[in-house]
C-alpha positions in Angstrom: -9.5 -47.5 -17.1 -10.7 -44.5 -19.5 -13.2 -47.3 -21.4 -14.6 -50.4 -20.5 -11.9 -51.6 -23.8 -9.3 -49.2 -22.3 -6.2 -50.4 -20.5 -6.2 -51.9 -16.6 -4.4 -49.8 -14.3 -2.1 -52.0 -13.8 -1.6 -52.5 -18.1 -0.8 -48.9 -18.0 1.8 -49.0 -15.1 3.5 -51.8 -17.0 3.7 -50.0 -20.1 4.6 -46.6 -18.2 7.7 -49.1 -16.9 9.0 -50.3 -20.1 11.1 -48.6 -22.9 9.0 -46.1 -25.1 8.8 -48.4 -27.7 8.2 -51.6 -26.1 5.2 -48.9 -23.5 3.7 -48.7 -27.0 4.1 -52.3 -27.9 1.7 -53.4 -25.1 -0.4 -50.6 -25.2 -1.4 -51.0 -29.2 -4.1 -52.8 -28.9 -6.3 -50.8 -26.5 -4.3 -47.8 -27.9 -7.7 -46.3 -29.4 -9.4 -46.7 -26.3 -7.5 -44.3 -24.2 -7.5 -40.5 -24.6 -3.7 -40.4 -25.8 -5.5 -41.0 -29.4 -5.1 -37.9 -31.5 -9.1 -37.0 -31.5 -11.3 -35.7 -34.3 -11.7 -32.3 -32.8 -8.4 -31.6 -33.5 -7.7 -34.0 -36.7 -11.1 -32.0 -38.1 -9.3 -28.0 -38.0 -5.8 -29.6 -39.3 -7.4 -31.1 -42.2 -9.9 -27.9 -43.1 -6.6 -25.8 -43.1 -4.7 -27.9 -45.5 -8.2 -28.5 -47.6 -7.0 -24.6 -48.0 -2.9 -24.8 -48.8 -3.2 -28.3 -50.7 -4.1 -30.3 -52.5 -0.7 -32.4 -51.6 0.9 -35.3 -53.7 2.6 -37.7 -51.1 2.0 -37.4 -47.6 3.6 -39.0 -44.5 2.5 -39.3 -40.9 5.6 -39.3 -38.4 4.9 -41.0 -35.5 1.7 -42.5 -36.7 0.7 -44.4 -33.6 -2.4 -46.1 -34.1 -2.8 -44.2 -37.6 -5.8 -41.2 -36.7 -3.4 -38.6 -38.8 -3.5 -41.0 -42.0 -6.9 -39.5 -42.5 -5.7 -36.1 -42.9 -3.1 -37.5 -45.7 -6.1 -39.7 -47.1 -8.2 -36.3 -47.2 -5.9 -34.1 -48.6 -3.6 -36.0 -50.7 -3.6 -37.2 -53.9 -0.8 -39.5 -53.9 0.1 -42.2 -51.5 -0.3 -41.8 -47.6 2.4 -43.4 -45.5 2.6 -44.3 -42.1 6.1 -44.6 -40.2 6.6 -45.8 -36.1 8.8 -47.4 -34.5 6.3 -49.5 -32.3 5.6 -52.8 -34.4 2.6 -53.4 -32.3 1.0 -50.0 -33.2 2.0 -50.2 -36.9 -0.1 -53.7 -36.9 -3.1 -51.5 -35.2 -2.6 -49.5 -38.2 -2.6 -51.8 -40.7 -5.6 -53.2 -39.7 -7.9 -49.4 -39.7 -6.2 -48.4 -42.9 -5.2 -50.6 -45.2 -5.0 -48.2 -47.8 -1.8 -46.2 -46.7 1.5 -47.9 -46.1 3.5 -48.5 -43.2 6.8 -48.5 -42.2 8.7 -49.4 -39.0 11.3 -47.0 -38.5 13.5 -44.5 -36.1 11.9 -41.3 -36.6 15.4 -39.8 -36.2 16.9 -41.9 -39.1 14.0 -42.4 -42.0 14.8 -44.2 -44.4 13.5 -41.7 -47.3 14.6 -39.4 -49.8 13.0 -36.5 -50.6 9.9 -37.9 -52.1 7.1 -36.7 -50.1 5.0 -33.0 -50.4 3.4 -32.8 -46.8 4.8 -34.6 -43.9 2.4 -34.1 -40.4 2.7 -35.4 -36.8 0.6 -35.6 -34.0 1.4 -35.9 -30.2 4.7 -37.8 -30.6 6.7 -34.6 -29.7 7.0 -35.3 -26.2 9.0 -38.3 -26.9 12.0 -36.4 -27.9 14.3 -34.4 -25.8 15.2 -30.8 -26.6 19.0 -31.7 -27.5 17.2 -34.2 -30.4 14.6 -32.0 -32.1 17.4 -30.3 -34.6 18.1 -33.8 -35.6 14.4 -34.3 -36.1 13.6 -31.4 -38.2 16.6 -32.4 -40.3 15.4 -35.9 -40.9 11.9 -34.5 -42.1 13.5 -31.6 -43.9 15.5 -34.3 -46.0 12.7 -36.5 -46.8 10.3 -33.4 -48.4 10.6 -32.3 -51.8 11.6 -28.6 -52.3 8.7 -26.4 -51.2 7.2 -29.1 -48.9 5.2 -28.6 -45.6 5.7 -30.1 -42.2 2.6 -29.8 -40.6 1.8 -30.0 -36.8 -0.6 -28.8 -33.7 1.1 -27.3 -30.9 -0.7 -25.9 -27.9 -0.3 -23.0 -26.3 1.5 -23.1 -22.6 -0.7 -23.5 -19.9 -0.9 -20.3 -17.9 1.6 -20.0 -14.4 -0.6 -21.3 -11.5 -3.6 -23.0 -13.8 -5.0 -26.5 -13.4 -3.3 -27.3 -16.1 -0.3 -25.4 -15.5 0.2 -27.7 -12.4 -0.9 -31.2 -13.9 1.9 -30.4 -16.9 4.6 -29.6 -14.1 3.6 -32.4 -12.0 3.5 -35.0 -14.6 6.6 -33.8 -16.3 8.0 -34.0 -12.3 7.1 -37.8 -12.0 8.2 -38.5 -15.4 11.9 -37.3 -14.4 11.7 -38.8 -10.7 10.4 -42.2 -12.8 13.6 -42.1 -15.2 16.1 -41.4 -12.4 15.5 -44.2 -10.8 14.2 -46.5 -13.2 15.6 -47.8 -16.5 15.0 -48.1 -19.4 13.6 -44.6 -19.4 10.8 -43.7 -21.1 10.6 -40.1 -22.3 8.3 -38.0 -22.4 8.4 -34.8 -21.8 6.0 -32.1 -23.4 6.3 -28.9 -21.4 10.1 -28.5 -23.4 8.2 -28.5 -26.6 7.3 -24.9 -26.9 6.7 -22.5 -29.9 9.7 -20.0 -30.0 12.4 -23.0 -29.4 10.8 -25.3 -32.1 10.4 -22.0 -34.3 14.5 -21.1 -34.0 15.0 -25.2 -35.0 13.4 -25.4 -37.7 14.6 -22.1 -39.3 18.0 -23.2 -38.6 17.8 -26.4 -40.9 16.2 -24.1 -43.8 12.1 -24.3 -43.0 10.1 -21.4 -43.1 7.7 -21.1 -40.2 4.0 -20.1 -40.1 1.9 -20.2 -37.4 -1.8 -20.2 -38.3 -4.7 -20.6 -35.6 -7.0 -23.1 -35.2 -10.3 -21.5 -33.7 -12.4 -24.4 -33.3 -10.2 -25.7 -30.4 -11.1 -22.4 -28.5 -9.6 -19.3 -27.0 -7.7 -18.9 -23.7 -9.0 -16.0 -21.4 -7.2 -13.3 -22.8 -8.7 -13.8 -26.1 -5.5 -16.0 -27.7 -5.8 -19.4 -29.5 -5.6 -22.3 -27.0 -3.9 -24.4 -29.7 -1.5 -23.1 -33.3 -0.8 -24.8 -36.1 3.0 -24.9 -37.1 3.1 -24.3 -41.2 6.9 -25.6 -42.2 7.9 -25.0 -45.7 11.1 -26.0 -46.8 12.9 -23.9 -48.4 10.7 -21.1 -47.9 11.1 -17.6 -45.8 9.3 -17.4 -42.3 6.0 -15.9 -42.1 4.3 -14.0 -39.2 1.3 -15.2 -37.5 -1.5 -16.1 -39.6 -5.3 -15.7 -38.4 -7.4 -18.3 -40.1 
């Protein structure tokens, strides 16, 4: 499916069965094969805008997957780049495409950091945490940034009431909750409850400052708006209004 190296139909319903982390287990090694891999069109914009707020000491990727973000660290970082998952299987993908960050196997709701890192991104992993967890979140990565810090992450804008994709979000996120109340281990995900003004209020609440700058090259909407932000977290720092970049 996807790619000739892509997952089987039947691979993917056996992962979309499991627990999250033991989905990801199995799916690691055709992981890059599918398109749930962060792409370069949207890895290219994040790293041109922090080419322009950095350069960065110490960078982590939350979530890391596969490890497509550790090239932003590796671009605009001059210290080390760290990876941290909780999938062992996609931390050994990892390992393997970039041996030159680190990696560690943790619960992105307890890292096992200080505050020793300057930029901190994430990509796609969102959707794996419910509404009630992302304060908790936003603590843990507040806690593990040195003062004046940046949390770094894409967030698209909502699909439009009664678009395409307006009614493929609603009806995945439908099957998603039909498949978890009648199935267990559930397996969340969920990214229609990640939107802009909720994640804003969060993080303000546990002391970021928020900007939100576009990202042009991943297009407009038809009213002219950007189809996708990028959320600009400094800790420590007052909010910003919107930034056009």
């Amino acid at each position: 499916m996807f790619t000739p190296q892509g997952p089987t139909l039947r691979e993917l319903a056996v992962q979309a069965m499991s627990s999250v982390e033991h989905g990801y287990d199995l799916l690691a090694p055709k992981f890059d094969h599918t398109p749930f891999r962060t792409p370069d069109a949207v890895l290219d914009p994040v790293t041109r805008v922090l080419r322009g707020t950095g350069p960065y000491g110490t960078g982590l990727d939350l979530c890391c997957g596969t490890g497509a973000g550790l090239g932003v660290l590796r671009e605009v970082c001059t210290g080390r780049a760290v990876g941290v998952d909780f999938s062992a299987g996609m931390l050994d993908v990892a390992r393997r495409g970039g041996p030159t960050a680190s990696y560690v196997r943790a619960d992105a709701l307890a890292l096992p950091f200080g505050p020793v890192f300057d930029l901190v991104v994430s990509f796609g992993a969102f959707g794996h945490f419910l509404p009630r967890q992302h304060a908790d979140l936003f603590a843990q990565v507040h806690q593990v940034l040195r003062p004046g810090g940046q949390f770094v992450f894409p967030i698209p804008a909502p699909a439009r009431p009664g678009s395409r994709g307006y009614w493929a979000m609603l009806g995945f996120d439908a099957a998603m909750r039909v498949r978890n109340a009648v199935w267990r281990p559930p397996f969340v995900m969920y990214y229609r409850v990640f939107r802009y003004g909720d994640v804003r209020r969060e993080l303000e609440r546990v002391g970021f400052g928020v900007e939100l700058r576009d990202l042009p090259e991943l297009g407009e909407r038809p009213d002219g708006s950007p189809r996708c932000g990028l959320v600009v977290a400094t800790r420590d720092a007052p909010s910003k209004e919107h930034h056009r970049t």
